[in-house]
C-alpha positions as CSV (number, residue, x, y, z in Angstrom):
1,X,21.1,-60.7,65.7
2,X,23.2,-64.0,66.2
3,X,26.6,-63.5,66.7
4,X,27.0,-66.3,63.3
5,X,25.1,-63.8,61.4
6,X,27.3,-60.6,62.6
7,X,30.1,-62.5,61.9
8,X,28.8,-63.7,58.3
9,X,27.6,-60.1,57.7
10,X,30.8,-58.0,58.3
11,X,32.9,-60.1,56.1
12,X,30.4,-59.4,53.2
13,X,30.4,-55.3,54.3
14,X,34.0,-55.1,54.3
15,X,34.2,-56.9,50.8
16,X,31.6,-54.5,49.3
17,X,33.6,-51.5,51.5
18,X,35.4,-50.2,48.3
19,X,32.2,-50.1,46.3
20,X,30.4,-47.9,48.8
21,X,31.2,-44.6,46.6
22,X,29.9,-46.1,43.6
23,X,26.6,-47.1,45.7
24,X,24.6,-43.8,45.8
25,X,25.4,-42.2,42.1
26,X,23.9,-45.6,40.8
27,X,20.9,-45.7,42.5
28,X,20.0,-42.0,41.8
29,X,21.0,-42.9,37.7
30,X,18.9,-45.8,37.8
31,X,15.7,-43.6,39.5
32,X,16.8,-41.0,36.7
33,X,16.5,-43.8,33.6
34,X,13.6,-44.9,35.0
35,X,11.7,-41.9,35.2
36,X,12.7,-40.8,31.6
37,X,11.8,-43.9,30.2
38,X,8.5,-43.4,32.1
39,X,8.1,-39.9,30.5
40,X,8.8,-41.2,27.3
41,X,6.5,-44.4,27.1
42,X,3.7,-44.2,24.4
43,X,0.1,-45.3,25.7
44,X,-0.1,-46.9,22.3
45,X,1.4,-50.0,23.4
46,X,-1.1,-50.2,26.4
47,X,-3.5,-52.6,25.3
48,X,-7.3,-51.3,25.9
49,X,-10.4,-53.3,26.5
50,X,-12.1,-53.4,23.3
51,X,-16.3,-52.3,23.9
52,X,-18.8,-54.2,22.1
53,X,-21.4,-51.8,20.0
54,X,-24.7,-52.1,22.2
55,X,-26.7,-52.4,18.5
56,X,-26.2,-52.7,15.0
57,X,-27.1,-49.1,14.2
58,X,-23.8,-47.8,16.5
59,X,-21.5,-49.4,14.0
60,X,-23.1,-47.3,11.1
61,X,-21.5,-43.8,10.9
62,X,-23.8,-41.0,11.5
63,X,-23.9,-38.9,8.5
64,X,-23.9,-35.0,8.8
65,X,-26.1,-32.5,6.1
66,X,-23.8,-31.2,3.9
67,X,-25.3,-28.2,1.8
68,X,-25.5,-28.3,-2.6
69,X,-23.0,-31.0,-2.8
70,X,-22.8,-35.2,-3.4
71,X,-21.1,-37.3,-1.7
72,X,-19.8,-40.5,-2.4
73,X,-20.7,-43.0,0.1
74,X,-18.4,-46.1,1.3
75,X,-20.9,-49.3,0.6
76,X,-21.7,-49.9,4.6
77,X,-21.6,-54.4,5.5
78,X,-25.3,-54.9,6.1
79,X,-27.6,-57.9,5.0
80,X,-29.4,-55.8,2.6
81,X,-28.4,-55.4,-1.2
82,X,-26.5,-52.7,-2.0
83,X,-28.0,-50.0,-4.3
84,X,-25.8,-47.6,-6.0
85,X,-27.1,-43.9,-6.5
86,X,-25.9,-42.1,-9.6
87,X,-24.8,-38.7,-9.1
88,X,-27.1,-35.7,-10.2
89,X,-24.6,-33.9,-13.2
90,X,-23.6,-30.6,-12.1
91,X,-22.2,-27.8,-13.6
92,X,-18.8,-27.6,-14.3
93,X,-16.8,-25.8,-11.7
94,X,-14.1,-24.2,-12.9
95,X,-10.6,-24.2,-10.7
96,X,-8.3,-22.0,-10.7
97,X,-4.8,-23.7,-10.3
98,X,-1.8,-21.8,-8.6
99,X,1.4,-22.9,-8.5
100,X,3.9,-22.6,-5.4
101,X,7.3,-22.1,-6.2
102,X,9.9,-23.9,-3.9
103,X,10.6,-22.5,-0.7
104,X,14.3,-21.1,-0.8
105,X,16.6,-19.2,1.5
106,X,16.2,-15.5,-0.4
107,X,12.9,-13.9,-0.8
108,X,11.7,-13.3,-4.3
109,X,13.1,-9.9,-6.1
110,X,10.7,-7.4,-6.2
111,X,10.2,-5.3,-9.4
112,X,8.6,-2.2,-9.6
113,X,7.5,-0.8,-12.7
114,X,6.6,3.0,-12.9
115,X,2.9,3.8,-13.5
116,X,2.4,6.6,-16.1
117,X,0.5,9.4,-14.5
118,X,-2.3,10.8,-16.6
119,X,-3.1,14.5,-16.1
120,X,-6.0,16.3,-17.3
121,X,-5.9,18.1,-20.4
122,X,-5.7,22.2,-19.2
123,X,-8.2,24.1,-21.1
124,X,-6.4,26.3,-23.4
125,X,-7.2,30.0,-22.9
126,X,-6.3,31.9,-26.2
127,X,-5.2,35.4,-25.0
128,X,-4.9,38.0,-27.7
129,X,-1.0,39.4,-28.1
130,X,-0.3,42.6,-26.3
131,X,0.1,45.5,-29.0
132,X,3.3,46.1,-29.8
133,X,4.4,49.4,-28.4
134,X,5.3,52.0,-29.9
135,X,9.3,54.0,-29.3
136,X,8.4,57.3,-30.9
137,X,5.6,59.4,-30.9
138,X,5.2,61.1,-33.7
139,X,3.4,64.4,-34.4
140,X,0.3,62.6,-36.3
141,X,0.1,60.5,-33.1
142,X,-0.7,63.8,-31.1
143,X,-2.7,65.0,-33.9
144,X,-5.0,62.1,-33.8
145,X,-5.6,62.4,-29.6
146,X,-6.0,65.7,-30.1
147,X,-8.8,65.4,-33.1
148,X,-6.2,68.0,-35.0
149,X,-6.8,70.5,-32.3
150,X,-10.6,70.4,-32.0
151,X,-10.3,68.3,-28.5
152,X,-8.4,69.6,-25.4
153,X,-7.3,67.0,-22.6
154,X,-5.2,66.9,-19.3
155,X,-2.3,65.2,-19.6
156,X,-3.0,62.0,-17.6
157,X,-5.9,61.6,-20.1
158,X,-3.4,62.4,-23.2
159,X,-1.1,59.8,-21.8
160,X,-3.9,57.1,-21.4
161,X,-5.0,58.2,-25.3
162,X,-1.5,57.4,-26.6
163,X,-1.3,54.2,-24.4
164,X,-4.3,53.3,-26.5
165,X,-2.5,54.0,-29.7
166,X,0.4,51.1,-28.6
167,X,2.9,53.7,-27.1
168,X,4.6,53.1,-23.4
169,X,3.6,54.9,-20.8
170,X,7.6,57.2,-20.3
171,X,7.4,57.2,-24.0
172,X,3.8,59.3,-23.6
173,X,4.3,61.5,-21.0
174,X,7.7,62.4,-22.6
175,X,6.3,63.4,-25.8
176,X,3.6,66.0,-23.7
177,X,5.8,67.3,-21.2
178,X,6.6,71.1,-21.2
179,X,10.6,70.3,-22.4
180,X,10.0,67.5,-25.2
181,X,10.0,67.2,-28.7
182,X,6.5,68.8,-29.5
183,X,6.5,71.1,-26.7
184,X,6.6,74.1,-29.6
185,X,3.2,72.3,-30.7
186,X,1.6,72.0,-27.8
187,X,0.1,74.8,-25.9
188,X,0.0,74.1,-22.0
189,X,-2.5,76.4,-20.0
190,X,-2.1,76.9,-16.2
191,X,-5.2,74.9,-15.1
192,X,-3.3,71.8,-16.8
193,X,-5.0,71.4,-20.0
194,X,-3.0,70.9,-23.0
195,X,-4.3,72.0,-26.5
196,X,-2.8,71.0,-30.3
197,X,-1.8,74.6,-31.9
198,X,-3.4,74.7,-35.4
């Protein structure tokens, strides 16, 4: 360097001296802007070369099969008169239209409404009463187990013949024990038989 330009140039670094803190934090802001606008930019406003078609059946949109249904077609430009296609008539199609509440902050309430449970009928089963027993036995009672004397029985068999007639079973073997009421009409032999005395 020329000694003019050193002493042109130091005059210009001293100036700028107090702005040399101010210096790096700028530059790295403006590399930061720039980059975030970069980020942010929208290819949109790139302009693109616009293509030619390479023949007049590119400019027509292809048409895909669609199954059962008509479709409605935009008239395309063309040199050739337009012709319009009525539609076949359908069936009506019936649509089922559901309405959607507004969205709001709580959830809907939910009710619940109790089901009534059905059980089967239960067959009915008709049982016949239980006889009505019997307190006392009585000395026709004994006469009629005993066929009025002609008939002999042990006593577990006397007891099960008065059960029959609708007496208890303590209330029979009470009446043919050795110590009861009819004991003096009774006759007891040792083998366990009992007898009606005539």
């Amino acid at each position: 360097m020329d000694n003019k330009n050193v002493k042109q140039t130091v005059p210009l670094l001293v100036a700028l001296a107090p702005l040399a803190p101010f210096i790096p934090p700028l530059l790295i802001g403006g590399v930061i802007i720039c980059g975030i606008a970069w980020l942010l930019s929208d290819d949109k406003t790139k302009t693109k070369p616009e293509t030619l078609p390479a023949s007049p059946e590119a400019e027509r949109p292809k048409l895909l099969p669609i199954a059962s249904a008509t479709v409605a077609r935009a008239p395309v430009a063309s040199t050739q008169p337009a012709v319009t296609i009525a539609p076949k008539p359908r069936a009506p199609v019936s649509v089922l239209l559901v309405h959607k509440p507004a969205v709001s902050a709580a959830p809907p309430a939910r009710v619940s409404v109790p089901l009534p449970v059905i059980q089967p009928a239960k067959p009915v089963v008709q049982t016949p009463p239980p006889p009505i027993k019997k307190k006392f036995v009585t000395r026709e009672d004994l006469a009629t187990i005993f066929q009025h004397g002609a008939r002999a029985l042990n006593r577990t068999t006397a007891v099960d013949a008065l059960k029959k007639l609708g007496f208890g079973k303590t209330a029979a073997y009470s009446a043919l024990s050795t110590g009861g009421r009819f004991a003096f009409w009774l006759q007891f032999a040792p083998d366990g038989i009992i007898t009606l005395r005539k």
